[in-house]
C-alpha distance (Angstrom), angle and dihedral (degrees) to the residues before:
residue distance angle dihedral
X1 . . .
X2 3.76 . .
X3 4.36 113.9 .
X4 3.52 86.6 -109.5
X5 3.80 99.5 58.9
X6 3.71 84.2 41.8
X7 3.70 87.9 63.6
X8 3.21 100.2 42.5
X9 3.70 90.7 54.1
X10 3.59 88.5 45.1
X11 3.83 94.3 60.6
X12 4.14 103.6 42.7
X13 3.81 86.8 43.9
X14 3.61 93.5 53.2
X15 3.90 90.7 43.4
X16 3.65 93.2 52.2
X17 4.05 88.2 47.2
X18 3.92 93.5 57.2
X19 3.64 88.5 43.9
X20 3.90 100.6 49.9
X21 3.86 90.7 33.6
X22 4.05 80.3 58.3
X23 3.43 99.0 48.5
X24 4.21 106.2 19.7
X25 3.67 101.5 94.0
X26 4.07 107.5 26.7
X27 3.51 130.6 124.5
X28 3.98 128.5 -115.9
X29 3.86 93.3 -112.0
X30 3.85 80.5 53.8
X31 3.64 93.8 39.4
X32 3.62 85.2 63.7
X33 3.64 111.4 39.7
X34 3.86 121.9 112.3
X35 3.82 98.4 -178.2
X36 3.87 86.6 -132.1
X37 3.60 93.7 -42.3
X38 3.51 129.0 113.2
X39 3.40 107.7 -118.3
X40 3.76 117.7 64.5
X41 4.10 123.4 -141.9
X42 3.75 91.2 -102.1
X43 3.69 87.2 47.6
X44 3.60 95.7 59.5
X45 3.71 88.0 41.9
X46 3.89 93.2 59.4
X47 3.77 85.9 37.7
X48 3.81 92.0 51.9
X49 3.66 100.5 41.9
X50 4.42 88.7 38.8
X51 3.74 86.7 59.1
X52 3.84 90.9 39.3
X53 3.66 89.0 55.9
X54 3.84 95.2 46.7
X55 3.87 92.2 48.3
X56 3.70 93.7 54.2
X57 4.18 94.6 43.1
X58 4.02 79.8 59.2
X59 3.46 97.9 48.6
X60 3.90 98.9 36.4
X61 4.21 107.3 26.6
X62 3.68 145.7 77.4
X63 2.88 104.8 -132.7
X64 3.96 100.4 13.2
X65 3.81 126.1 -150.6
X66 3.64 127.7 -102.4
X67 3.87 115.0 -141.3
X68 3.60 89.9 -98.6
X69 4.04 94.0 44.3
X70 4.33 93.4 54.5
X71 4.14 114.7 102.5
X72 3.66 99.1 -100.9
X73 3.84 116.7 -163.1
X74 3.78 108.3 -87.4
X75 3.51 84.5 -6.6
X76 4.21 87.8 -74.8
X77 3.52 103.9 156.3
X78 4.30 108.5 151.9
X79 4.13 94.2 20.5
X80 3.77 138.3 36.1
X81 4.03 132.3 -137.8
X82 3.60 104.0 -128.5
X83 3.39 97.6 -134.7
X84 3.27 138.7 130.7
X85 3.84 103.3 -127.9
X86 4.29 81.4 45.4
X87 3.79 87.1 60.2
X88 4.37 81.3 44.2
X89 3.67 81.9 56.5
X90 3.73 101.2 50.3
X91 3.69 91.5 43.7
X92 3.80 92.6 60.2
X93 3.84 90.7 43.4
X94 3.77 83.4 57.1
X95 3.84 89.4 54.8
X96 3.65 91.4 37.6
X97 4.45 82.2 53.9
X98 3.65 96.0 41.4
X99 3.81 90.8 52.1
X100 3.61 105.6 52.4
X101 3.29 96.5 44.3
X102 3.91 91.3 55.0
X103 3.41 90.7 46.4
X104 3.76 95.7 53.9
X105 3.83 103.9 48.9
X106 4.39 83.4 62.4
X107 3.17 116.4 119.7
X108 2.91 149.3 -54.6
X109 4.06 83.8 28.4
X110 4.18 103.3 116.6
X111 3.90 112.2 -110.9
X112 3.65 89.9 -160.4
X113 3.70 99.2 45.4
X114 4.03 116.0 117.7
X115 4.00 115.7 -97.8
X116 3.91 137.8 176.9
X117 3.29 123.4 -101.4
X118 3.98 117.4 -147.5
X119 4.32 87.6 -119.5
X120 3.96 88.3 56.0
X121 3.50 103.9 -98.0
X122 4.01 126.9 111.0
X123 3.86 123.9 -136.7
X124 4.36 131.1 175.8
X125 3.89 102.1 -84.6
X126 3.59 87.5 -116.9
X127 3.77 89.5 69.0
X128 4.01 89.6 44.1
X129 3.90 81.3 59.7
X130 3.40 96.8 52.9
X131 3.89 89.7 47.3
X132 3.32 103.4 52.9
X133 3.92 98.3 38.8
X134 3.96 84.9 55.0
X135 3.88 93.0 55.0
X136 4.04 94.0 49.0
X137 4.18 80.3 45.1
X138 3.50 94.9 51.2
X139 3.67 99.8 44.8
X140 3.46 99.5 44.7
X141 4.10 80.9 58.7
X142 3.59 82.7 61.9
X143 3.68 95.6 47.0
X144 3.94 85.3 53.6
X145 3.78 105.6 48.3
X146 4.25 82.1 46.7
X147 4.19 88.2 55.7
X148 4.13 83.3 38.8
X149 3.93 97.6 55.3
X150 4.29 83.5 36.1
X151 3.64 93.6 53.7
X152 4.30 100.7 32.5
X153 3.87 89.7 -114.7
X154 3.23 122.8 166.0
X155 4.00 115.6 178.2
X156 4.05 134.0 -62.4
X157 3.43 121.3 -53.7
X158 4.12 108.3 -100.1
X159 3.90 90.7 26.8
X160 3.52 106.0 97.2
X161 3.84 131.0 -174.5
X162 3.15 109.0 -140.4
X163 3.66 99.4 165.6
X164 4.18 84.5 66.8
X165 3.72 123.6 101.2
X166 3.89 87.6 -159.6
X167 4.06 114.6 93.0
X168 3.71 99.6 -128.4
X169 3.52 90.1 -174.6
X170 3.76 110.9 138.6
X171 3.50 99.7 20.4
X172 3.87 103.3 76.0
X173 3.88 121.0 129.7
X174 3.71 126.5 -138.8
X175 4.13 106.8 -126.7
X176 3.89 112.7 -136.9
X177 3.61 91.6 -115.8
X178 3.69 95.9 57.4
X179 3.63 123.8 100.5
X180 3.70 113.9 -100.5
X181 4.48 92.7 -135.4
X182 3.72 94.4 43.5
């Protein structure tokens, strides 16, 4: 495998690991909190993944499918069941996402080659990549600062902020990765 499909691979894989690790393990209360918002966890999970979904069907099929065309989960396309076996659902079409889309940047399939976009324009699959793993990235930021503001975080233990004017003493977070004595 070429560096370039390395990368590429590198990027979505990450993206869909921030995303899942986001999401994987929460609740249905947290499923769907908004924090005020207007757009609940699991919405911007289905809105995520939906958009996921569409990007790859532009990139990848003939013909593609439009947002309202793609095989939504009980066929839920502007509302949710909050249910648990719904979220079930939308967690295995996040799999079901996050595996074709690293199966179909392998090789020998041309990074640079010319694809559709869903908003009519065409870019080098490479950039489609790059798209599409920054909109899973950037909502599961979303996702985070909601379960943040839910749960009074503040930011990791030993990371301080010191360019904040709040005291975030108190509400600091132990990462996974940390050592449990330090």
């Amino acid at each position: 495998m070429g560096e370039e499909h390395l990368l590429a691979r590198a990027v979505l894989h990450e993206a869909f690991t921030v995303f899942d690790d986001n999401v994987r393990k929460l609740t249905l209360e947290e499923f769907l909190d908004a924090q005020g918002g207007y757009r609940s966890v699991l919405g911007l999970t289905k809105h995520t993944i939906g958009w996921t979904i569409a990007y790859h069907s532009y990139a990848f099929e003939e013909p593609p499918r439009s947002w309202e065309e793609l095989d939504w989960p009980r066929g839920l396309r502007d509302t949710i069941d909050p249910s648990e076996d719904y979220v079930r659902e939308m967690l295995v079409w996040f799999e079901t996402s996050r595996d074709a889309w690293l199966g179909a940047i392998e090789p020998p399939v041309d990074l640079a080659s010319e694809r559709r976009l869903h908003w009519g324009d065409t870019a080098p699959l490479r950039d489609i990549v790059a798209m599409a793993a920054g909109h899973i990235t950037y909502h599961a930021g979303e996702i985070n600062e909601i379960l943040a503001i839910r749960r009074g975080e503040a930011n990791e233990i030993g990371e301080e902020v010191e360019e904040n004017h709040i005291d975030t003493e108190g509400h600091r977070v132990r990462p996974v990765w940390m050592d449990r004595e330090a």
